[in-house]
Residue, then its C-alpha position, 0 to 999 in steps of 0.5 A: x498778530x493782534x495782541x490779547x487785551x486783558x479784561x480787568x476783573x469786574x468788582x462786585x458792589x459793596x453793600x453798605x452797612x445801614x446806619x444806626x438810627x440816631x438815639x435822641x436824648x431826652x431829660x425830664x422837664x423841671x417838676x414845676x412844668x412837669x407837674x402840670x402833665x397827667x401822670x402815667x399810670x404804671x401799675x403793670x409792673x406791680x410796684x407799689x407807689x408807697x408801700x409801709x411795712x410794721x410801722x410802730x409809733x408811741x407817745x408815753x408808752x401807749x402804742x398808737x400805731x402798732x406794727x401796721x402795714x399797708x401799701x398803695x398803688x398807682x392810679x388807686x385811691x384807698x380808703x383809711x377807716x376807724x372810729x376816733x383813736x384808731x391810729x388812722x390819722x397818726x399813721x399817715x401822719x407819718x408818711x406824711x413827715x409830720x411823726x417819726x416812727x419808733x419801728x418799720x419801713x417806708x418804701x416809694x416806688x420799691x426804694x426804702x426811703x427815709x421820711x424824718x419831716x415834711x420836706x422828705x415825704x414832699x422829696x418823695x411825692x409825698x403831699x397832704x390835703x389837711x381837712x383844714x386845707x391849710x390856705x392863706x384865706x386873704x390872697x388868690x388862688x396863685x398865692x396859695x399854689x406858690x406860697x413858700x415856692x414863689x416865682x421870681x423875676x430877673x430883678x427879684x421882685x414876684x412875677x406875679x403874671x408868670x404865677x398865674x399863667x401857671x395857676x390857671x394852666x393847672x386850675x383848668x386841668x382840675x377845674x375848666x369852669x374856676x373862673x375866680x382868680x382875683x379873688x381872695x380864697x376865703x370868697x370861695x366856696x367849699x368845693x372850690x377851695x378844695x380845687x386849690x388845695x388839690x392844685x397846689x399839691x399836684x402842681x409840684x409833681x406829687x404821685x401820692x395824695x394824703x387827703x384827709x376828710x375832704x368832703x367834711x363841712x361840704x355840700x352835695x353839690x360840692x362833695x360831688x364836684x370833690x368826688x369827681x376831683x379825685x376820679x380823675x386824680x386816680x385816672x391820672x395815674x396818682x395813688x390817694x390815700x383817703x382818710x374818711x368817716x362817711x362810708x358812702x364816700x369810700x365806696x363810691x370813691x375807694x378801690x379798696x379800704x383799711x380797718x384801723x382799731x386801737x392802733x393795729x390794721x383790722x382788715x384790708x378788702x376790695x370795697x366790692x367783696x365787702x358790705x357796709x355792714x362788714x366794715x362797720x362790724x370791722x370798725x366796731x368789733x375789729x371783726x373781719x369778714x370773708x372778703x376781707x383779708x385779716x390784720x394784726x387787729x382782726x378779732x380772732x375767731x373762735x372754733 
């Protein structure tokens, strides 16, 4: 009689679990290389870049900025208007670390910051573009971008070659057409020479830009060049605080503006619900217009 064979039971196959994907690790490149890349503008998330709240200052008890706020954002260029005294250049003076303020708050990226000197405001991403450029008129362009910075070899001397590359990687960014490396700045033109004070800026990681009457002294064909500068600055990502008293230089660059009078913000308004004449009457009357959202300084209106 035959015996019975037992069947072995069949195992089921095992699903198996998918792997995780591999998380690749990245860290943000030095702010020297880093610098040379376009930024991303990140307005979605409706943080300002900077952002001065009630900022007072005073020199011998005369109150030159007083309680004034303003805010910039990214990929926004704003424009700073007032007649001589207005308080306009003390206040950025004060972002920039070159005062330190009696009252009020500083803000970047919604973090409070402290902002006691120029290296603080630099820490911060903070860079000013003085209407007197502040460049060394007897070296080249690599020289004024490095100047304070500069880059060294194993041996300690200047590299000079590896100062160069850089310069001219971030030149062309600004400037495909600057050819004039070798020569010393003080051969170059007006509009040329902005592109260098613009490049040493932007080149060591700056989000905000203080420029203060960059098209001041220069020509059409060069205040136009500056003009394009700064559009694509603002395409970039980067917020600019422009300080100027030519109003067709605002409109066509600003997307919105602040009225500075006797120390106090008269008005702030997007550059299209406000005609010359409205911010001429803000800068002269410190009266505000409709399309103008009123500050401290705004004359008040009567009944």
């Amino acid at each position: 009689m035959a015996k019975s064979v037992k069947k072995s039971p069949v195992k089921k196959p095992v699903a198996r679990k998918a792997a995780k994907p591999a998380v690749i690790e990245t860290h943000e490149s030095p702010a020297v290389v880093k610098g040379a890349e376009p930024h991303a503008p990140t307005k979605a998330n409706g943080t300002p870049l900077v952002e001065m709240k009630d900022i007072s200052i005073a020199f011998g008890g005369i109150k030159a900025v007083d309680h004034a706020s303003i805010d910039l954002y990214p990929g926004e260029v704003v424009g700073l208007l007032g007649h001589n005294g207005a308080g306009k250049s003390t206040l950025i003076k004060i972002l920039s670390g070159a005062y330190k303020r009696d009252h009020g708050q500083i803000f970047v990226n919604g973090q409070e910051v402290t902002i006691a000197n120029p290296r603080d405001a630099k820490a911060q991403g903070i860079e000013t573009i003085y209407q007197t450029l502040a460049l060394a008129d007897n070296v080249d362009a690599a020289a004024n971008l490095y100047l304070g910075r500069e880059l060294k070899t194993p041996l300690g001397t200047l590299d000079d070659v590896a100062m160069e590359a850089e310069t001219r990687k971030v030149m062309h960014r600004l400037n495909p057409n600057f050819r004039r490396f070798k020569e010393p700045v003080s051969k170059l033109s007006g509009g040329q020479r902005q592109s260098v004070a613009i490049a040493r800026a932007i080149h060591f990681n700056a989000r905000i830009l203080i420029m203060d009457e960059p098209t001041a002294a220069l020509g059409p064909q060069e205040t136009a060049q500056v003009g394009e500068l700064i559009k694509q600055l603002k395409a970039e990502g980067l917020g600019i605080f422009l300080i100027s008293h030519d109003l067709h230089d605002v409109f066509d660059l600003s997307d919105r503006l602040v009225v500075m009078k006797n120390g106090k913000v008269v008005g702030t308004a997007r550059t299209s619900d406000v005609t010359h004449d409205d911010v001429l009457g803000m800068i002269i009357a410190g009266k505000c217009p409709k399309g103008a959202i009123p500050g401290p300084g705004a004359m008040k209106q009567v009944a």
